[in-house]
N, C-alpha and C positions, 0 to 999 in steps of 0.2 A: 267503792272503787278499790281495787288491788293494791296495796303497798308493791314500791319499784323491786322491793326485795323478795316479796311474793311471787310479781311476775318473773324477776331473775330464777328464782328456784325453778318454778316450774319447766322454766324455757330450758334452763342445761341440765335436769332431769334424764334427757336421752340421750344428750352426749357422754355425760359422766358413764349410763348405765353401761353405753357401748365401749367405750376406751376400759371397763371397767372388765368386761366380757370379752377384749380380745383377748388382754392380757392374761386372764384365765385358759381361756382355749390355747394359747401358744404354750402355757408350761404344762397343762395336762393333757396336749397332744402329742406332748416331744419333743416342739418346734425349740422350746428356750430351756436353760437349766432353770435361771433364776425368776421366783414371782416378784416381780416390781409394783408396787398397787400404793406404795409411798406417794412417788410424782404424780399419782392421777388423785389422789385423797387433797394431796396440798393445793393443786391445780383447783377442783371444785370443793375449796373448805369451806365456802361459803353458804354450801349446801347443807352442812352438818353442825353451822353454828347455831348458840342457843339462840343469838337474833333469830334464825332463819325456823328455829322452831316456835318460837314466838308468834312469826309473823304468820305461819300458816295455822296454829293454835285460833289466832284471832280471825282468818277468813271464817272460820264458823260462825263467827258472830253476825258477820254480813250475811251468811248466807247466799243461797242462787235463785233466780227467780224461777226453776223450774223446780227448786228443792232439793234434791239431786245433790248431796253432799258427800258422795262415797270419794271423789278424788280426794277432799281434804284430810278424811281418815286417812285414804292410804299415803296420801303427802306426809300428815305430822308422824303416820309409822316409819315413815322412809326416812323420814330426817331425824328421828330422835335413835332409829337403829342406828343408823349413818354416824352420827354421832358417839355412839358409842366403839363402832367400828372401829371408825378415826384414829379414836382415844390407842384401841391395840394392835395399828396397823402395820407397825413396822416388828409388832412380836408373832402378826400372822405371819408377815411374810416370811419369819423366820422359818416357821412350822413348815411352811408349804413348799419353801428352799429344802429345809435339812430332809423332807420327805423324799423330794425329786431327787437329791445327792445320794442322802445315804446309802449304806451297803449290808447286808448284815453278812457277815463271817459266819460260816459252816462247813463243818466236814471242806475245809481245806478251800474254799470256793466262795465269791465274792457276790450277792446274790441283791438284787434293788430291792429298798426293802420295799417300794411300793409293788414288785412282784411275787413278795413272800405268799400272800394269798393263793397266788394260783397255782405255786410250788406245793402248799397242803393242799389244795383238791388235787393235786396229781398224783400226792403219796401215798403209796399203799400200805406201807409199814406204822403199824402207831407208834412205838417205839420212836421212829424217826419222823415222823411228826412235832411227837412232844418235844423232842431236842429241838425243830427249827424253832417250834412255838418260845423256848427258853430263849434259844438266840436270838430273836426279835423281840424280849421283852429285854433282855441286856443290850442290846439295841436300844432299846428307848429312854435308858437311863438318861441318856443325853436329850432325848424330848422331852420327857413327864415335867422337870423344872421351867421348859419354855412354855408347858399348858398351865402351867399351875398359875407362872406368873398373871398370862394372860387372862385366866377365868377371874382370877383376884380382880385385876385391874375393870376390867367389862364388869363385873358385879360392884365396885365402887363406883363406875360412872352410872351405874341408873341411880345408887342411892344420893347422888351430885344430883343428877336431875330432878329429886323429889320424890321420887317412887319409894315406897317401901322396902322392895327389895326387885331381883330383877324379873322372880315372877310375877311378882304385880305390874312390871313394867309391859311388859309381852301380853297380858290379858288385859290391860286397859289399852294399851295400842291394836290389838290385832281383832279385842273385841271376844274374846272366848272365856268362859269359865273353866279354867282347867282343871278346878277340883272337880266341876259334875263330870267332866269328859272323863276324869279318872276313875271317878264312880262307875259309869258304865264299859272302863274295859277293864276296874276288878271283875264286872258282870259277866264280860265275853273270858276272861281268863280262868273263872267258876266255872260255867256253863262248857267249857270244852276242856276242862283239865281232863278226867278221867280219857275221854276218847282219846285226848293225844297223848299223854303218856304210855297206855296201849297200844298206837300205832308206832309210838317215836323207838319204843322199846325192841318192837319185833323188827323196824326199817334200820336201826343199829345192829342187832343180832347178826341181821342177814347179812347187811353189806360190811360193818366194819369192826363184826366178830366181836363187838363189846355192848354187854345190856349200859342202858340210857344211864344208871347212876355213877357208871364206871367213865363215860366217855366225858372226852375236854371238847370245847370252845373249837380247836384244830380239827378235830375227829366230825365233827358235821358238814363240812364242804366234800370234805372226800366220799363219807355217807350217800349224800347226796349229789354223787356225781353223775351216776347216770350212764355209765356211758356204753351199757348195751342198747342206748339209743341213741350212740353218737352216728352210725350210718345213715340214720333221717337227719339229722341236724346236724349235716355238714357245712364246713366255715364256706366252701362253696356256695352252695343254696342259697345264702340267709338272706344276701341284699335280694334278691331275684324273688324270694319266697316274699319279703314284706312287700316290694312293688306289685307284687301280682296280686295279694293280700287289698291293697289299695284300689285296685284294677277292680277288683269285683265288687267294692262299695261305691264303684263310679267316680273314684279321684283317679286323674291320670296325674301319674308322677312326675311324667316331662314337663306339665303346665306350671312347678313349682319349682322354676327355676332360682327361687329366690332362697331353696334349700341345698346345701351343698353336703354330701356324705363322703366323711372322710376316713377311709376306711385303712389308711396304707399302716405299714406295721414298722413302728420304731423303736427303740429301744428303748428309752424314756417314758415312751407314750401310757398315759394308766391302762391297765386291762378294762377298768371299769369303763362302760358306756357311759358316756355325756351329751347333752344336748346346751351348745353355747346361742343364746339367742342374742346377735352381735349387735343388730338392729330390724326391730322387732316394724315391720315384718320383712324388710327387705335382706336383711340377711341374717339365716340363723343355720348355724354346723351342726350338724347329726355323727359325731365322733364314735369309732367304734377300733379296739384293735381284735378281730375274730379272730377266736382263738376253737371255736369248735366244740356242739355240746348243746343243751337243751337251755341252759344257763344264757349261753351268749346270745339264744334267742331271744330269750325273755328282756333279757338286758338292753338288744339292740330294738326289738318294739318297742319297748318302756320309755325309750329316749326317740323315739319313729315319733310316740305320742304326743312328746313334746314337741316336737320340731315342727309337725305339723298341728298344732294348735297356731302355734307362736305362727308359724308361715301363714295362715291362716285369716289370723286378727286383721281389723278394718284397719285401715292406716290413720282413717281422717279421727279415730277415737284421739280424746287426753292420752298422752305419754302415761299416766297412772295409771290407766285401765290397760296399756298393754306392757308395761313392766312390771308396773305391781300386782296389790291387791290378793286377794286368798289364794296362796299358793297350793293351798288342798283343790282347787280346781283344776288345776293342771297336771297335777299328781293324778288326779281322778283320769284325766283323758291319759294319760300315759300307762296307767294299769288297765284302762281298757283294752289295749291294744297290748298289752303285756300279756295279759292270760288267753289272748287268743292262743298263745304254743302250747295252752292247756286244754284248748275247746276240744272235745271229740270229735267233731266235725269239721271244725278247719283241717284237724290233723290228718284224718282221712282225708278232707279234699284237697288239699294244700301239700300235704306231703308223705302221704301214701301210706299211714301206720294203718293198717288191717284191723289190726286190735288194738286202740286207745287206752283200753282201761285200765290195763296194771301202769299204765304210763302217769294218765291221769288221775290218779290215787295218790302215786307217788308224790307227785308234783303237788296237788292239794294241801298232802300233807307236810311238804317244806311252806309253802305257803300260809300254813295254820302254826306252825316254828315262829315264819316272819312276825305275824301278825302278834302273836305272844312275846315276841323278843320286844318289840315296841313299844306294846302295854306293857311291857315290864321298863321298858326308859325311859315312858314318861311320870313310872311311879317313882321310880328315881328319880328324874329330873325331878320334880316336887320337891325332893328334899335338896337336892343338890343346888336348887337357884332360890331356895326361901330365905337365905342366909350367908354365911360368908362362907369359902369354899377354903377346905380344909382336909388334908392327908385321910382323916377319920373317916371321909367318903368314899375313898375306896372297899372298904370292908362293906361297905351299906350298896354301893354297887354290885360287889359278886355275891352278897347273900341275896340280894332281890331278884338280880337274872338268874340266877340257881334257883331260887321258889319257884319262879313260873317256868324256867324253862328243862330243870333236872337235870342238865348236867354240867359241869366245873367249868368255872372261871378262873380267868386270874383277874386281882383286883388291880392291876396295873393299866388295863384301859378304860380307868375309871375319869377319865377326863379326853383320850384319843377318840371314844365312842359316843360321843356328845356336838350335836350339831348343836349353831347357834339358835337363839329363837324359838325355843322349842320346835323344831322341826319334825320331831318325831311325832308333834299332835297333829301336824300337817298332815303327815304320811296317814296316820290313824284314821283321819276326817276324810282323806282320801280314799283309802279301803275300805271302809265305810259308806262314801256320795258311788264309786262306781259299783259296788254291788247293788245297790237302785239303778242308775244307769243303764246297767249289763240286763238287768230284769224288763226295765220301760223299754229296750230295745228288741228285746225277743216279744214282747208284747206288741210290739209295733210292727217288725218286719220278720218275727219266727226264730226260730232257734238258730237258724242260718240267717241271721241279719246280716254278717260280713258279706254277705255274697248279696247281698238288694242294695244293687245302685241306688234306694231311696234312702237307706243309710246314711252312704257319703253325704248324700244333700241336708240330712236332716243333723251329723255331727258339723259340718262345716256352719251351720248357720250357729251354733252353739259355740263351735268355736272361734267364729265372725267377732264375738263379745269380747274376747280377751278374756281379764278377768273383772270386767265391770262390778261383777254379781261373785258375791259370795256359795260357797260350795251347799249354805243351808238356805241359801236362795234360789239356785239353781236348780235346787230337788224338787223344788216346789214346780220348775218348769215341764220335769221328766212326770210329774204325774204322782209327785208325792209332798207331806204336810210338813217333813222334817229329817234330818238324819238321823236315821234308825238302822242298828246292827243286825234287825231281823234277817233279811236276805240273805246277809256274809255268813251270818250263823247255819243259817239253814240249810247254804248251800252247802257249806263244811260238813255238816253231821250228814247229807243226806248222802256223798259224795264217800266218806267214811267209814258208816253204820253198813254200805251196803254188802 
């Protein structure tokens, strides 16, 4: 029988998750300056005590009479991150406050620094570039001590909780061997060094007048802006291009009322696309501020994907299987629906490029960037969370993103470029399950699967699960034995080489 405090956890699991999720979505829509996430941590601390990890440690012991023991993995992962969260909650909320406030100063003008990003994709001069790139890192003077503090503190609560360190914590809770996943994206960052360094070289040449060992960190948004193909990928089009995108896989977009797309343009609001799943499934935000570009589509499918998974999910599932659980599955359906702006044939059907292919080469090859940027963060994180964090890591940051990726860093977002949780093995394992995915579904419904309404029925039923089933489980559904980078590989070099 359940300990009262067992059933307690589980029961305000979805409230917490929701009161947890608006208050995200109001300060990275616009809506608020300040992130408040204090009053909601104190409110459910009951959730992130060690009682409370204890007591769901020990439902394993009882067991379910069906067997079926994945909500308690993802319970004691919820409550033991929770926990640590807790611990640095009110030095997140600093970070996500000073982010929303701050300003950076330039050439005489007062610039958010959460919109410094899409001031470098818009610069055309390197020169001035690197100046803003300086003035956002003098900028962050006043951050780096509020991350430092924080990683200190977050890596001393795992080692409180017993853990080795806090990579040991994230692999014995999430369940992944992060040394072999690193082994095999040394493997994929081998196997397509030489291609991309040849391509990365000549797509810098061309667009930002600098060979690859010359160019910085700022010089590759602008590279890759693209915007002799901003008259298809107009900020117009975009909501109308994904609905109609949906239409032809036999989702009607109006039946999903329980998704709302917020699309309006605020000052505040991040550039970056989000998807806040508020309560899952009855209400989850699809946030976008279009800004126009090949980018903003990719950005605003990426979070489409989410939204609709999340809209998706059974309601009568455990709260654990529709908030938790391997977040590499939801990554997966949201790049699915991300590289449709790269499919040749959506792009011809969908929005009328004649000729795809200098398009989608291009685009391939910022995506063969991402995928190297990643494996190269998670070969850092390795080092970064085996032990206690320290100024020395910086240096070990920009010589590692510099190995895989050639060209200059600064080592000063050697802690801003770090999600919690290893998140970047998320993303990895995800680019990784939907390249199987993407292949079982042209196997199944053609190259043009987007357009066979047997699609929609066949990703809704998948995404019906939530995230019950892990992403190396899930592969086994799509028609494969395990996650393997063959696919991602192949389609890169083929994509490439040609």
């Amino acid at each position: 029988m359940a300990s009262p405090l067992l059933s307690r956890v589980r029961g305000d699991l979805e409230p917490f998750q929701s009161a947890l999720m608006e208050e995200f979505y109001g300060n990275y829509a616009g809506l608020k300056d300040d992130l408040s996430t204090v009053p909601i941590y104190e409110k459910y601390a009951h959730l992130f005590s060690a009682e409370a990890i204890e007591a769901v440690a020990g439902a394993a012991e009882e067991g379910a009479p069906d067997g079926d023991m994945r909500w308690q993995r993802y319970l004691r992962a919820f409550s033991t991150m929770g926990y640590v969260d807790s611990a640095v909650k009110s030095l997140t909320d600093r970070v996500n406050t000073w982010e929303a406030k701050a300003v950076v100063r330039f050439d005489g003008e007062d610039i958010p620094y959460r919109m410094v990003p899409v001031r470098l994709r818009n610069e055309a001069v390197a020169g001035t570039r690197h100046r803003l790139l300086d003035a956002k890192v003098e900028a962050m003077a006043e951050l780096n001590p509020i991350l430092m503090e924080r990683m200190g503190m977050v890596h001393d609560t795992a080692s409180e909780l017993g853990f080795k360190s806090y990579r040991d914590m994230c692999s014995t809770l999430k369940g992944i061997d992060y040394k072999a996943f690193e082994a095999g994206m040394e493997e994929l960052l081998h196997r397509t060094e030489a291609l991309y360094v040849q391509e990365m070289d000549s797509v810098l040449q061309e667009r930002a007048k600098l060979p690859l060992a010359d160019a910085w960190s700022c010089d590759i948004p602008y590279a890759f802006k693209g915007e002799e193909y901003d008259a298809y990928f107009s900020k117009d089009r975009l909501v109308g291009a994904f609905r109609e995108t949906l239409k032809g896989m036999g989702i009607d977009p109006d039946s999903y009322t329980n998704i709302t797309m917020d699309t309006e343009d605020r000052e505040k609001k991040t550039p970056r696309a989000f998807c806040a799943p508020v309560r899952v499934p009855e209400d989850v935000k699809l946030v976008i501020k279009p800004m126009g570009g090949w980018r903003d589509y990719e950005s605003f499918f990426h979070e489409g994907g989410h939204a609709w998974h999340f809209g998706s999910t059974k309601r009568q599932l455990p709260a654990e299987y529709r908030y938790l659980g391997d977040n590499s599955v939801t990554e997966a359906f949201a790049f699915l629906f991300n590289y449709l702006v790269t499919d040749p044939n959506w792009l011809k059907g969908r929005l009328g490029l004649e000729d795809p292919k200098p398009f989608v080469r291009f685009a391939l090859l910022n995506k063969l960037m991402f995928l190297r940027r990643y494996a190269c963060k998670l070969v850092y994180e390795m080092k970064l969370h085996q032990g206690r964090v320290s100024p020395d890591l910086a240096e070990v940051y920009r010589t590692t993103l510099q190995r895989g990726l050639r060209f200059r860093h600064t080592e000063k977002h050697f802690l801003e470029d770090v999600d919690d949780g290893f998140y970047c093995a998320e993303y990895l394992r995800a680019w990784v399950f939907e390249g199987q995915l993407r292949a079982a579904m042209k196997e199944k419904f053609g190259e043009e699967w987007f357009a066979d309404e047997r699609a929609g029925g066949y990703l809704r039923e998948l995404w019906s699960y939530g995230q019950k089933f892990r992403a190396d489980e899930l592969v086994q559904t799509v028609g494969f034995i395990e996650l393997d980078i063959e696919p991602l590989v192949q389609e890169i070099e083929a994509g490439l080489k040609e």
